[in-house]
Structures are given as C-alpha cells and as structure tokens.
C-alpha positions in Angstrom: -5.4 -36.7 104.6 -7.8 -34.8 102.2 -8.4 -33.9 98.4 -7.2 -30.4 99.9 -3.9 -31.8 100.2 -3.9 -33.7 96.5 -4.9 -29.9 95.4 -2.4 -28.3 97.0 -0.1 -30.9 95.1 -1.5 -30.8 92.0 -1.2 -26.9 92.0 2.6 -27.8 91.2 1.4 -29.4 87.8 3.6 -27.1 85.6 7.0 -28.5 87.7 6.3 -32.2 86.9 6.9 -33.7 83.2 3.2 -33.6 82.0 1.7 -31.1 79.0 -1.1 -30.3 81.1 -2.7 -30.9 84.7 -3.4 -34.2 85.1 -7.0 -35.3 86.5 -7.4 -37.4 89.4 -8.7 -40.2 88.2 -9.7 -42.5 91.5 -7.9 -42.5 94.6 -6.5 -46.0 96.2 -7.2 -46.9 100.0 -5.5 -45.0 102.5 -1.5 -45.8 103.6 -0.1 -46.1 107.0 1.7 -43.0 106.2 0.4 -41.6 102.9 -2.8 -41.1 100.4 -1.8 -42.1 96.8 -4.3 -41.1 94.0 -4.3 -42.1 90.2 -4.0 -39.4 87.7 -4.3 -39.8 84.3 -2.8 -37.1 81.6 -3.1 -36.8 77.5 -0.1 -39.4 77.3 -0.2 -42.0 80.8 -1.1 -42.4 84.2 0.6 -41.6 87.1 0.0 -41.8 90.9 0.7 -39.2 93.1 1.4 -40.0 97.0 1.0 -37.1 99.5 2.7 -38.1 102.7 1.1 -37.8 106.4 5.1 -36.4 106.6 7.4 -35.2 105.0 9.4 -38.4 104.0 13.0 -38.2 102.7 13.2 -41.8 103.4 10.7 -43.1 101.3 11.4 -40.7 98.2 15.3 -41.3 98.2 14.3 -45.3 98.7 12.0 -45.2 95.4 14.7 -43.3 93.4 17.7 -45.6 94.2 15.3 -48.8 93.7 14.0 -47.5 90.4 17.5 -47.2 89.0 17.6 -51.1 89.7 14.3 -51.8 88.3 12.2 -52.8 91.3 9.5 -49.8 91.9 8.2 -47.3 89.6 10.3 -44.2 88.2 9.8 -41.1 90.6 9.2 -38.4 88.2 8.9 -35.4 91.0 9.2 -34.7 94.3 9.5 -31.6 95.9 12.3 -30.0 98.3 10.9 -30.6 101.1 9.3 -34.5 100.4 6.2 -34.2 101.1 5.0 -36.0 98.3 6.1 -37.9 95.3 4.8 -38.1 91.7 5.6 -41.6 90.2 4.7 -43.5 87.0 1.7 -46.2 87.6 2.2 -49.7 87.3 -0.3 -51.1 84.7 -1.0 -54.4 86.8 -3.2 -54.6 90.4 -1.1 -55.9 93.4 -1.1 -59.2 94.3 -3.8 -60.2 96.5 -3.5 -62.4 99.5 -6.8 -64.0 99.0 -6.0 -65.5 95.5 -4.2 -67.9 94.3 -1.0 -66.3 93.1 1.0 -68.3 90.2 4.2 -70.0 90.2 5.6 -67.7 88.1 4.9 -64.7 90.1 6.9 -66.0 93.2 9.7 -66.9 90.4 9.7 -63.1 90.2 9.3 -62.1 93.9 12.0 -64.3 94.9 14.6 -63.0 92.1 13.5 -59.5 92.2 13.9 -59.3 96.1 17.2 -61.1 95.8 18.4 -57.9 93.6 16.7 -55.5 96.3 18.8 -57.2 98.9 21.8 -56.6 96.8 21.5 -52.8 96.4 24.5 -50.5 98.2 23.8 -50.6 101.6 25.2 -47.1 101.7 22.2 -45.8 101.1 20.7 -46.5 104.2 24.3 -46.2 106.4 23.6 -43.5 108.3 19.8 -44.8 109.5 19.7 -47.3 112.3 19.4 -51.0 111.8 16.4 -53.1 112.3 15.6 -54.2 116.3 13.4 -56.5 116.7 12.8 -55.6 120.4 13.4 -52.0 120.1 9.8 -52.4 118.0 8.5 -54.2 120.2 9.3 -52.2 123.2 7.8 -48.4 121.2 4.5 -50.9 120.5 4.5 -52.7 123.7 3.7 -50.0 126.1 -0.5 -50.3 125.2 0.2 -54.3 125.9 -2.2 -55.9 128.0 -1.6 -59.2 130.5 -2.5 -61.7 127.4 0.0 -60.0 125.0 3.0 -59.6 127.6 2.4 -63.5 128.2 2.5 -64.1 124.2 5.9 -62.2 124.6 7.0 -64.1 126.7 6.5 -67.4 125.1 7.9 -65.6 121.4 10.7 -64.0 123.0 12.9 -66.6 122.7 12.4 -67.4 119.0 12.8 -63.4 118.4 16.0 -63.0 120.1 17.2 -66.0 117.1 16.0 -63.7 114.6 17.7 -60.6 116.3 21.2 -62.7 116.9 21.7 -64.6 113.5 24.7 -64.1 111.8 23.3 -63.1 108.3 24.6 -60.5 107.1 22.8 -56.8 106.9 20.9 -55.8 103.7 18.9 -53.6 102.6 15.0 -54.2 103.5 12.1 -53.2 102.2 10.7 -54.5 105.8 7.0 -53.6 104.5 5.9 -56.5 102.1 2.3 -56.7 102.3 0.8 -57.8 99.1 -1.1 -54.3 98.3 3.3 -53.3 97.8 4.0 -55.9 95.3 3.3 -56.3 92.0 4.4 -58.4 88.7 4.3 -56.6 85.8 6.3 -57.6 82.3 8.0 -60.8 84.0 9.2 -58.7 87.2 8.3 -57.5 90.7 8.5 -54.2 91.4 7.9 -52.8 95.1 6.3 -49.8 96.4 5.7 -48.0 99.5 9.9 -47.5 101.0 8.9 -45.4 104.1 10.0 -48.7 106.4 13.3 -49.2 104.5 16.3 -50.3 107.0 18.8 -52.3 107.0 17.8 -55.6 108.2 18.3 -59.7 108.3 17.2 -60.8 104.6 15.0 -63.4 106.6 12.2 -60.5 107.3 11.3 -59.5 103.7 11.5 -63.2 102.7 9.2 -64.2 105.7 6.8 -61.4 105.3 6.2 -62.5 101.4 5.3 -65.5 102.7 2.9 -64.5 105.2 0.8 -61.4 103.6 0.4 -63.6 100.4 -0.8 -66.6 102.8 2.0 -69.0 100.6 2.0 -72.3 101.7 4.8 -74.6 102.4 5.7 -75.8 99.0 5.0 -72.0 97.4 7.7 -70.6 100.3 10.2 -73.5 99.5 9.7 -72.4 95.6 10.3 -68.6 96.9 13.3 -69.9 98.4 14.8 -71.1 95.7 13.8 -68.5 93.4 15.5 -66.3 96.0 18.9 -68.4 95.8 18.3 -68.9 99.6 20.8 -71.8 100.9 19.0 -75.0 102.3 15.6 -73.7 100.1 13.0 -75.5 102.6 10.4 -73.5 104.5 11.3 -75.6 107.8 14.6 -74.0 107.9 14.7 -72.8 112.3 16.1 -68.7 111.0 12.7 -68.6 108.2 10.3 -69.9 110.7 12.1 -67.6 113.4 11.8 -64.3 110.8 7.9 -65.6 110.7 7.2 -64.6 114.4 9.0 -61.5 114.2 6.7 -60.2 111.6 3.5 -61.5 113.2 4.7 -60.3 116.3 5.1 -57.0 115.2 1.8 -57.2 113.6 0.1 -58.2 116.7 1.6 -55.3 118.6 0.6 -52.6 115.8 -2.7 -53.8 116.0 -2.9 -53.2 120.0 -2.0 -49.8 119.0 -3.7 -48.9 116.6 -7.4 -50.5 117.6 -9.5 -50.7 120.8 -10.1 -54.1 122.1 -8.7 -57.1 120.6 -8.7 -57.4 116.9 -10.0 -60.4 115.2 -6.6 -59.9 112.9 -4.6 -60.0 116.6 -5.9 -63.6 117.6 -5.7 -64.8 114.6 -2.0 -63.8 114.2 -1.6 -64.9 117.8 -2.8 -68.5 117.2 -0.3 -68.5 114.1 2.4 -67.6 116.3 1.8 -70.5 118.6 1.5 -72.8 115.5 4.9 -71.3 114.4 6.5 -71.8 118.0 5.4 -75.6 117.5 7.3 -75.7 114.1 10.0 -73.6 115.0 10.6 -76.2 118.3 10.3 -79.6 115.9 12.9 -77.8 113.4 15.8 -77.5 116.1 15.5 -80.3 117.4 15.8 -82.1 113.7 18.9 -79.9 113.2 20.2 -81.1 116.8 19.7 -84.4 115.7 21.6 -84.1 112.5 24.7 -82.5 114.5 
C-alpha cells in the first residue's frame, strides 16, 4: 500500500470530526492486511488504517469493542470500509522482548475476559474457528518436514478443535504489536481475524507473542477468572500448538525457504508436545 492511498483517504478530511486536515505524522510498520499512519490535528492524534480490502469485519469489530472499552473509538469509516479513522492510543504496544509488568497481564487477563463476554451475535452469521480448515488453506505449500510436524501435532490439535468450551467471541490475532495498557486497561486493535472461537486461543496466544513464562501465564489465568488457573492445564498447552501451528504454516506461505521464525516455532511445538503428554497423564492419574 502507498501514501497514494493515505491521500486518497485523507481527501475525505471534511467528513471526519477534525477542524482541519490533519497531517500525517509518521506511519507504523506495515499490517497483514492494512497500512495505519499517525495523524495529528490542532486538538489530538489519530491513526488512520487503509485496508489491503475493503473490511466490514474489522470496522464493525472495532465499533462494537469500543462501546465496551477494549480498542479505540472509530471516529469514521466510509461506506464501503475501506478504511477506518480511529483515536490513538497514547501508550506503545507491548513488546515481546521486554519484560512486561504484573500489572499489565492483571489487565490483559480482565480486559480479554470482557472481550470474551461481548454478544456473540455479532459475529453469528460468520463461520466459526477450524483449526484444520486453516491448516488445510496453509498446508497446500507444505513440504515433507512440515506434513511430518502435522502429523506428530495432529493429535493435540484435534483436543483443541473437540473441547467442550463454549464459543466466544475471539480476537484470534493477539500479537503484542495489538495490545496495549493504557489508564489501568487493555485495549485491542487490529479485528480483521475476529471469529468465534475456543477462549483457549486468545488466552494461549497472549502467552506466546509476549514470551510469558509459566508463572506470568498462571497469573494471566487468574486474572482471566480461568478455572484450574495453572499454565499445565492439557486444553492451554493444547491452544498453544494451535497457534504455533498456524504460525508455522503462514510462515511456509508467506516466505521462501525455511524461516528461522518456522524452526524455532517448530522446536517449541515439540517442547509443547512433551508438556502436553506429561499433563494427561497427571490428570489420568488423578482420575
């Protein structure tokens, strides 16, 4: 996407609640799906994201989730969603490779709680989550090594896919450049992945894109009001793999070769498998 298309945007200036047109002020690294910019008026900032596509998803996401205080107010989008006008958030995301405080996962666990409790309504007439259907649409640039890693992960995603907890609303895109704390909450941006889904996916993918470690995912546990709040729980360590998994696959896609970021997730997977095989048989030996 190019400033040509952050023009074309800003060209509807007189539309959006600002006394003048507003300046791009720096422009933040590219989206799967979308460029954002920052853009700065007399009065605040604001970011504008232009879309690769038109995305009624993402813009009817951020609106509903604004109402309940967990992303930033959409102040304009146009009929045919092709971008969105939002306010900033005055804090950075949370970054992966820093130390992130207790306090913050206090908030990420009780703020996604609350995003797992909106209407599910909302997302009713869009297909659930599938684990394998994912899989299958990344799968088909697989090589030998990665069809042999699906085998051995198989088993451990058809747990995820068959647990009986109930449906929710998902963000189902937590990486940490889409969460923030700001004032004592977490908001989340970036919706265009929304679906309803097993709460275990957004809860496992905090964990992983913020690298927490045992003791920091029990703690978002229980912020969360998950029951049993331990990180060795079989369903947590199950929703683990899935998101790796897909991980792994999207990068096969989307780069030649094997990337670095592949075999690492790869290795983490087998370490998860490990885990994931100790914690079922403690439970069997409890039953």
């Amino acid at each position: 996407m190019t400033n040509i298309d952050f023009e074309a945007a800003l060209s509807d200036w007189r539309q959006w609640p600002v006394s003048y047109r507003p300046i791009i002020v720096r422009e933040f690294a590219d989206g799967q799906n979308h460029n954002s910019v920052l853009l700065a008026d007399a009065e605040r900032r604001l970011v504008l994201k232009c879309f690769a596509r038109p995305s009624e998803l993402a813009v009817t996401m951020q609106r509903y989730a604004a109402d309940c205080g967990l992303t930033p107010k959409v102040l304009y989008s146009p009929y045919n969603h092709g971008y969105l006008l939002m306010e900033a958030i005055p804090s950075s995301a949370l970054l992966a490779n820093k130390a992130i405080k207790q306090s913050d996962i206090e908030c990420l666990g009780s703020s996604l709680r609350r995003l797992h409790a909106m209407d599910t309504q909302i997302l009713a007439d869009r297909p659930s989550f599938d684990v394998f259907l994912w899989s299958e649409r990344y799968l088909g640039s697989g090589n030998g090594e990665l069809l042999a890693a699906q085998e051995a992960v198989e088993p451990i995603l058809a747990e995820f896919h068959t647990h009986p907890s109930p449906l929710c609303v998902s963000h189902n895109d937590l990486v940490a450049e889409n969460c923030f704390v700001s004032d004592g909450s977490a908001l989340f941006i970036d919706w265009e992945f929304a679906q309803l889904n097993k709460p275990w996916f957004d809860l496992a993918a905090l964990s992983i894109y913020l690298n927490l470690n045992a003791r920091q995912s029990t703690l978002l546990l229980e912020a969360y009001q998950a029951s049993d709040h331990t990180a060795e729980q079989s369903i947590y360590i199950a929703a683990q793999c899935a998101v790796l998994w897909l991980d792994v696959l999207w990068y096969q896609q989307n780069f030649s070769g094997t990337h670095p970021l592949q075999e690492q997730k790869l290795r983490r997977i087998d370490r998860l498998i490990s885990r994931h095989q100790a914690a079922s048989n403690y439970n069997l030996s409890r039953n």
